[in-house]
C-alpha positions in Angstrom: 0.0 0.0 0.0 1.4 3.8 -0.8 0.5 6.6 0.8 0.7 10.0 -1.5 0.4 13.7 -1.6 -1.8 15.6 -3.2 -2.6 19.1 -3.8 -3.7 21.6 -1.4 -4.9 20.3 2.2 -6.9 17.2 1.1 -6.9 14.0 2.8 -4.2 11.6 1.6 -5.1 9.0 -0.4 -4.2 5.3 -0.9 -3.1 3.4 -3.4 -2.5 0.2 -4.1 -0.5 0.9 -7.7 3.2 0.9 -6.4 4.9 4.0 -7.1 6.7 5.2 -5.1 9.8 4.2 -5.6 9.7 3.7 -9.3 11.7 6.5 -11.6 9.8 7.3 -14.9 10.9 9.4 -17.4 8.3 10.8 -20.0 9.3 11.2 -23.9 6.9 14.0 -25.0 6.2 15.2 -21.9 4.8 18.2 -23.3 2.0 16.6 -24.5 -1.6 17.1 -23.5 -1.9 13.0 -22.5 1.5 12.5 -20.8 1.9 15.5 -19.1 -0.7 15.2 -16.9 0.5 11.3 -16.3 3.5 12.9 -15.6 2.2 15.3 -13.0 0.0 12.3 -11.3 2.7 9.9 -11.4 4.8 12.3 -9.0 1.7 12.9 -6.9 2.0 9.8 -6.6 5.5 9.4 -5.4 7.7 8.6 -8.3 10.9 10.1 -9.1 9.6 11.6 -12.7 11.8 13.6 -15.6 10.8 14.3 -18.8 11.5 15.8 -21.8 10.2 17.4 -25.2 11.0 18.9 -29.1 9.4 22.2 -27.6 8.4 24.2 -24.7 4.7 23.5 -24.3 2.3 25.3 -21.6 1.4 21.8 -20.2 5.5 21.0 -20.3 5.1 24.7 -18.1 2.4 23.6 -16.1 4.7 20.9 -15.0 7.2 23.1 -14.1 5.2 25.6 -12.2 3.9 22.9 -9.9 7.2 21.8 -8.9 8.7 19.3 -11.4 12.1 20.4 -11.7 13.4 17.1 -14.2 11.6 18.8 -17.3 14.0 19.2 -20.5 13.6 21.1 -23.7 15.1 19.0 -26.6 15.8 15.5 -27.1 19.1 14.0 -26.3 20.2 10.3 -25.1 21.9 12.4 -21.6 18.2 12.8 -20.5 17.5 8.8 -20.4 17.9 8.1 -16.3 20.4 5.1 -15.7 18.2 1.7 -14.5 15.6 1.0 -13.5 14.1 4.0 -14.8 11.1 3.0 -17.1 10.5 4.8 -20.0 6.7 6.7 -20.4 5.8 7.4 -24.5 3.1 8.5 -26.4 2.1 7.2 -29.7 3.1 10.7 -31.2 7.1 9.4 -30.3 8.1 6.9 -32.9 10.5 4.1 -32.3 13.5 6.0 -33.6 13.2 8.7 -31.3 17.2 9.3 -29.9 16.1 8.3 -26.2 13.5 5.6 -27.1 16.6 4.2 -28.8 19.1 5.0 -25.9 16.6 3.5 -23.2 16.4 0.0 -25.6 20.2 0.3 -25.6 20.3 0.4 -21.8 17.6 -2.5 -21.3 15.5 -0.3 -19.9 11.7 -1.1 -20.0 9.4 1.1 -22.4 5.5 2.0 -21.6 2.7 3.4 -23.4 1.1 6.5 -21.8 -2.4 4.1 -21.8 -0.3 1.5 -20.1 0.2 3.6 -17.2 -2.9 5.1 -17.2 -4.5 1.3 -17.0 -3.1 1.0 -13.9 -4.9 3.8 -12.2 -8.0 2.8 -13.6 -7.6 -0.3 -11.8 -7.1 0.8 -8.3 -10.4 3.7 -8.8 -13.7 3.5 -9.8 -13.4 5.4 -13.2 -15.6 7.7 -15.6 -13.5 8.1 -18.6 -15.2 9.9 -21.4 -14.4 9.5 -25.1 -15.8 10.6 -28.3 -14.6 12.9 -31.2 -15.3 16.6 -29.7 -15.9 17.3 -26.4 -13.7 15.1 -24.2 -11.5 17.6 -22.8 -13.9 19.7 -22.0 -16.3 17.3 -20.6 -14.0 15.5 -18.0 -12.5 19.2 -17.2 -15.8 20.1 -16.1 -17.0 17.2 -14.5 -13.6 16.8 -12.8 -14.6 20.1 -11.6 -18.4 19.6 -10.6 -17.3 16.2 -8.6 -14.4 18.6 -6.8 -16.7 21.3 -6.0 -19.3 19.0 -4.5 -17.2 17.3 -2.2 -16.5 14.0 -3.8 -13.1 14.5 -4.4 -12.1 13.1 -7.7 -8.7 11.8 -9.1 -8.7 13.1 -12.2 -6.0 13.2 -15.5 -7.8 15.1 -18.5 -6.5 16.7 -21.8 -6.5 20.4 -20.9 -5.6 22.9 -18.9 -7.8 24.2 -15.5 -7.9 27.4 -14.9 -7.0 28.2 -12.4 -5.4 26.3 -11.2 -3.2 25.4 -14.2 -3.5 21.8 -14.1 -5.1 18.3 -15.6 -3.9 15.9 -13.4 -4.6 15.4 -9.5 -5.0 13.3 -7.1 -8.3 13.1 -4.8 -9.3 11.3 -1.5 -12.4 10.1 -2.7 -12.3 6.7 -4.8 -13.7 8.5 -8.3 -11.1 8.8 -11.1 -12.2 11.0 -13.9 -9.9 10.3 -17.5 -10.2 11.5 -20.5 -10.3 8.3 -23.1 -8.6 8.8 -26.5 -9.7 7.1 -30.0 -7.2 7.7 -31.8 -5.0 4.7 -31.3 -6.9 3.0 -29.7 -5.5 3.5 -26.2 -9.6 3.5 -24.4 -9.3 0.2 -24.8 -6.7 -0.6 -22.4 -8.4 0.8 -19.2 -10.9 -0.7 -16.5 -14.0 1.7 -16.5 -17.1 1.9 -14.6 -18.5 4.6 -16.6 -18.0 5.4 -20.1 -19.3 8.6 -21.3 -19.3 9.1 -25.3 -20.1 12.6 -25.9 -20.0 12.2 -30.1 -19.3 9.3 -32.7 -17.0 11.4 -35.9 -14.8 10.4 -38.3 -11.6 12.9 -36.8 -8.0 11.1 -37.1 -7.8 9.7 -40.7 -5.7 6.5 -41.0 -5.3 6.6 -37.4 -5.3 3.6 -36.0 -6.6 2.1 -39.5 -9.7 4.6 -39.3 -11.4 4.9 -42.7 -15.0 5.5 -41.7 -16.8 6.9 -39.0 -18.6 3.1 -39.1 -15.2 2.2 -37.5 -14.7 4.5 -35.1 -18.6 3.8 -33.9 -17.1 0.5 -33.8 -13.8 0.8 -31.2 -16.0 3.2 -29.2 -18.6 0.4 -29.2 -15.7 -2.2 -27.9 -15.0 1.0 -25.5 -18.6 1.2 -24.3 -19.5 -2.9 -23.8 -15.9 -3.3 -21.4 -18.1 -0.6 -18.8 -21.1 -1.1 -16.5 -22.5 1.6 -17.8 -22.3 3.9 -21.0 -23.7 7.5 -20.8 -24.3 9.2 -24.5 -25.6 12.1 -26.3 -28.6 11.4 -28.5 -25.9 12.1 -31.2 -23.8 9.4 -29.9 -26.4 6.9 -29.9 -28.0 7.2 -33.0 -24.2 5.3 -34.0 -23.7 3.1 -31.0 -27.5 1.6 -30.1 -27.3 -1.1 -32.4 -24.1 -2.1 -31.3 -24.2 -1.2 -27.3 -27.0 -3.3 -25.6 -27.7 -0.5 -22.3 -27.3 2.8 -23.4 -28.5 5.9 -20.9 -29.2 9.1 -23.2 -28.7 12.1 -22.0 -30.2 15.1 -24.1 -30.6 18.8 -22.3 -33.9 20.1 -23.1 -32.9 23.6 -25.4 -34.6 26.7 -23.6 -35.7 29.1 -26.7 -33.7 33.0 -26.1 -31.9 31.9 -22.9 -28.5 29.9 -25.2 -26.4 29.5 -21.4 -29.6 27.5 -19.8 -31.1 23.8 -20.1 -33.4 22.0 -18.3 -32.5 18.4 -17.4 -35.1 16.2 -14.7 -37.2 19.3 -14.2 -34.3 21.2 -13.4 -32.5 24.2 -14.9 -29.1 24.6 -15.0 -26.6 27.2 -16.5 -22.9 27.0 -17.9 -20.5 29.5 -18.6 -19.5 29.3 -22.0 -21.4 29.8 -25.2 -22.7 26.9 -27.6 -25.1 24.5 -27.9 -22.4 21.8 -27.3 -21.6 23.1 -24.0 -25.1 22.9 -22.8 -24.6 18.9 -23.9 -21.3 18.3 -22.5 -23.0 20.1 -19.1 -25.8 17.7 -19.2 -23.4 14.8 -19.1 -21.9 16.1 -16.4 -25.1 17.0 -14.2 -26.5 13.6 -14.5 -23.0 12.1 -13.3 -23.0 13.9 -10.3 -26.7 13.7 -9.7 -25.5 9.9 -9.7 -22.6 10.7 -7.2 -25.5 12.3 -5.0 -25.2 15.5 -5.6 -27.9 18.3 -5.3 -28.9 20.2 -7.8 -28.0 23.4 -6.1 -24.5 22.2 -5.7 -24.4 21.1 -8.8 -25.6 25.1 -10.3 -23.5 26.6 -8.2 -20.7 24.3 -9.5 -21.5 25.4 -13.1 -21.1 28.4 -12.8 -17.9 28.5 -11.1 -16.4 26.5 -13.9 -13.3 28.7 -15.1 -12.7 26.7 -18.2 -9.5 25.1 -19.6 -7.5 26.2 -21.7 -7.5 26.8 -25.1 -11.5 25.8 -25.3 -13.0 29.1 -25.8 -10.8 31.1 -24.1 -10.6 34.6 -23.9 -7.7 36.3 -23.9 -7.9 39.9 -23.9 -9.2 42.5 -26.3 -7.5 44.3 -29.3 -7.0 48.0 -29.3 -10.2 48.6 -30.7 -11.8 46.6 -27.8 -12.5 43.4 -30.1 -12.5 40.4 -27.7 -9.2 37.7 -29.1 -11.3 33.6 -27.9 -8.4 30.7 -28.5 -9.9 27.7 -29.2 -8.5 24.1 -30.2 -11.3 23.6 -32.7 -9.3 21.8 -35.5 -12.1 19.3 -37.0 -14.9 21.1 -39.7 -17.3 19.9 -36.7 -15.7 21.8 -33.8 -14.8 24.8 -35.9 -18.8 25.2 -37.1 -19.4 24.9 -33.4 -16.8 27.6 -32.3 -17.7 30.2 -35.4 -21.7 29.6 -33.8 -20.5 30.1 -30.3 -19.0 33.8 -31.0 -21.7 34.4 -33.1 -23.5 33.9 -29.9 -21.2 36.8 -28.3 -20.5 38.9 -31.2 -24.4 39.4 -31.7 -26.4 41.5 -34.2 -23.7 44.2 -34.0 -20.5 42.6 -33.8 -18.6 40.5 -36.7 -16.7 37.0 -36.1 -13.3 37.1 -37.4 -11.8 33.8 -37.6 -8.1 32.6 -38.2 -7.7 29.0 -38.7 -4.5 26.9 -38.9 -5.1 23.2 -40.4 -3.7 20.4 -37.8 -2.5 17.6 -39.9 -2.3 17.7 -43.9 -4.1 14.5 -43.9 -7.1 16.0 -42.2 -6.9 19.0 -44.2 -7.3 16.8 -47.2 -10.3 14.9 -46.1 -11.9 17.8 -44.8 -10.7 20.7 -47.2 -14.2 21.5 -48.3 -16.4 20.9 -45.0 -13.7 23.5 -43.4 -14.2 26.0 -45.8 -18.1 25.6 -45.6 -17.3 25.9 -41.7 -15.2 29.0 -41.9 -18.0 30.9 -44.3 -20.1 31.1 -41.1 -18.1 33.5 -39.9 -18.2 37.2 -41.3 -14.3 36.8 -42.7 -11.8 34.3 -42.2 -8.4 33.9 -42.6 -6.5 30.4 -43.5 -3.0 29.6 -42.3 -0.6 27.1 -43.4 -1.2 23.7 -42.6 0.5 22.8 -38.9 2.6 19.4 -39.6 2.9 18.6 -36.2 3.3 14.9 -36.6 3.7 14.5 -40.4 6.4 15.5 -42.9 6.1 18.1 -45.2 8.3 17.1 -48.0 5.7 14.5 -48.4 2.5 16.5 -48.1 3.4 19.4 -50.5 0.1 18.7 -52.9 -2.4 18.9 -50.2 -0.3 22.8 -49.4 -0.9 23.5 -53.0 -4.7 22.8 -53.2 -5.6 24.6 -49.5 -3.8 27.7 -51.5 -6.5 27.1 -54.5 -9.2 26.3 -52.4 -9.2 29.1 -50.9 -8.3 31.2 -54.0 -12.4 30.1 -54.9 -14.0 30.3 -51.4 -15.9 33.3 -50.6 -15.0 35.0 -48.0 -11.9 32.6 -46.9 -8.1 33.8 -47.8 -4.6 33.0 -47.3 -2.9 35.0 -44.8 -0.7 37.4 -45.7 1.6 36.3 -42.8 1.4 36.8 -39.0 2.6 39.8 -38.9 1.0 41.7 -41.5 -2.3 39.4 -40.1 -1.9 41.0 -36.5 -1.5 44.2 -37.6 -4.5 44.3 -40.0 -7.0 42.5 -37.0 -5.8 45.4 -34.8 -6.3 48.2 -36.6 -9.8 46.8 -37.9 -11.4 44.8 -35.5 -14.1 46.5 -33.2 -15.5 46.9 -29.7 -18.4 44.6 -30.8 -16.6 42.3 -33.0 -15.2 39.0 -32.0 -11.4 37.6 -33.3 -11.5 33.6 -33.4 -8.0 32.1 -33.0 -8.7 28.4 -34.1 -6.8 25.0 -34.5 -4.5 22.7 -32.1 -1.0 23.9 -33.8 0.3 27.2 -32.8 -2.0 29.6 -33.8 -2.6 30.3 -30.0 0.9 32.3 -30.1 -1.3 34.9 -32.2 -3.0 35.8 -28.6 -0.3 37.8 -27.2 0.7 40.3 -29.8 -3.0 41.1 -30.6 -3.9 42.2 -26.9 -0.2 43.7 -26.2 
């Protein structure tokens, strides 16, 4: 048995997953998924470094709250001597320099879900998976369950804030995770509870992903391994012939009042814009109505909720007063969603300037044409080069080539004429009433700084 530390003045818990003791060291630590291992893992009591390509604000994060072993840049001096293990997500290929050192050394190699499997089996565990929605979904009910007193573990895929994580450790026995698709990680883990907010076709090829019949499929694997699988009527319409039990949850829409929904004769009321907030909320209220909590714990809760990062985030104003949102939005879905939710804001007298950055070239060609049919919602959009992250240029040069002429026929969608030139242009023209949309998972969010400066 291990006793561990958590944050703040909360009881500590037990655990029966040995840590402490163990010395991990996390390639790609600056990753959304692995960070907030990472963070756990020392709550837990291991001896944890890390490194990554870049700094990242979860590789920040890390730092801030007191893990000192973090390293910009790969090199085979960060690999620990034995018996370190060795912590990877799918984004670091074999031939990474300190995978490769740590196989040189003998030294044992994990996948992030590997860990993460073995939390899930020492706590009862909602994880929630689906296309869109995830982070924000088990950031706010990590939240909810907090601020009602039931004291969740928790290791989700954005940021809180405050207080700038999305990993902790909680007294009670609830472990709230955030359950990818993409490789097919979800189905490593023991779950009580699976939520599936959405059924999309997102990572192409990932995974051998063609359809959105396939991914229905894993997440129906995902769903039958649970006691229980919560859904979104959207969800279900994909998963009920496939998922024998299924409990839909749908907020009833409340006609000139877009923050409210009613849900078992109660209303409730979020913080942030968007008819897919109000569904990821209703989730969330009938999980902790299951936890027993009251519904006046659960409103106050709500609206308490400070967000994560880069979901709808503001960051400041412009010079002209023009509010600057940072959102991740980087699938035609989430961006329609986004462009509708500062509508929402902007109102009758205010515009919606968007920026989008494509994450992937292989998305961007699947989904050139639904993201330019997304983008027209907004009053004017800009289009940035396609964000690699993963993939290599050199061998996606024709997919760069027809987002330049797809655009060249859109109406209402350009190029931009460089970040720079773009900031100035948004600063001197945006208003008090208009709303500037920074969206897509790559860097774009760096665009945030010089436009409220």
């Amino acid at each position: 048995m291990l006793n561990v530390g958590t944050v703040g003045n909360v009881p500590e818990p037990t655990f029966t997953t040995p840590f402490a003791g163990r010395r991990l060291h996390f390639v790609g630590v600056g990753g959304c998924g692995v960070s907030g291992l990472a963070l756990i893992a020392q709550k837990l009591g291991a001896e944890v470094t890390g490194s990554d390509m870049k700094s990242t604000m979860y590789l920040q994060s890390l730092q801030a709250n007191g893990l000192t072993g973090m390293r910009v840049g790969h090199s085979v001096e960060h690999v620990p001597a034995a018996p370190a293990q060795i912590v990877y997500s799918s984004a670091i290929k074999p031939d990474n320099v300190e995978r490769a050192r740590a196989r040189e050394l003998g030294l044992p190699e994990l996948h992030r879900s590997d860990l993460l499997a073995e939390i899930t089996r020492v706590r009862r565990t909602i994880a929630v998976a689906g296309a869109h929605g995830k982070s924000s979904t088990s950031s706010l009910g990590a939240h909810v369950f907090s601020v009602c007193g039931v004291d969740p573990s928790y290791v989700v895929g954005a940021l809180l804030r405050p207080p700038g994580v999305h990993a902790a450790t909680g007294a009670g026995d609830l472990l709230v995770i955030e359950a990818d698709e993409s490789d097919k990680s979800l189905l490593s883990y023991q779950v009580d509870t699976a939520v599936v907010t959405n059924v999309d076709l997102d990572h192409v090829g990932d995974a051998g992903y063609q359809s959105v019949q396939d991914v229905a499929a894993v997440l129906a694997q995902f769903a039958n391994r649970a006691r229980e699988t919560v859904v979104t009527e959207q969800a279900a319409s994909y998963l009920s012939p496939l998922v024998a039990n299924l409990t839909v949850v749908e907020p009833e829409l409340i006609e000139g009042r877009p923050l409210v929904f009613r849900w078992a004769g109660e209303e409730y009321e979020v913080t942030h814009p968007g008819e897919h907030q109000l569904r990821n909320a209703a989730l969330v209220v009938y999980l902790a109505l299951r936890e027993g909590c009251s519904p006046e714990a659960i409103r106050a809760a709500l609206l308490s909720y400070p967000g994560v990062a880069r979901r709808f985030e503001l960051r400041g104003r412009t010079p002209g007063g023009a509010r600057v949102v940072d959102d991740y939005a980087h699938h035609p879905v989430e961006v329609e969603a986004a462009v509708s939710a500062a509508r929402q804001i902007a109102g009758n007298d205010g515009r919606v300037l968007a920026v989008f950055q494509p994450h992937l070239f292989s998305r961007t060609q699947q989904f050139l044409n639904e993201f330019l049919a997304a983008l027209g919602k907004a009053d004017a959009a800009c289009m940035e080069p396609v964000y690699p992250a993963r993939e290599d240029p050199e061998h996606w040069g024709h997919v760069a080539e027809e987002l330049v002429a797809a655009t060249g026929r859109a109406d209402g969608v350009v190029m931009s004429p460089g970040r720079e030139e773009l900031v100035r242009m948004l600063r001197e023209t945006a208003g008090p009433e208009d709303v500037v949309l920074l969206l897509g998972a790559g860097d774009v969010t760096e665009l945030g700084e010089p436009l409220t400066a």
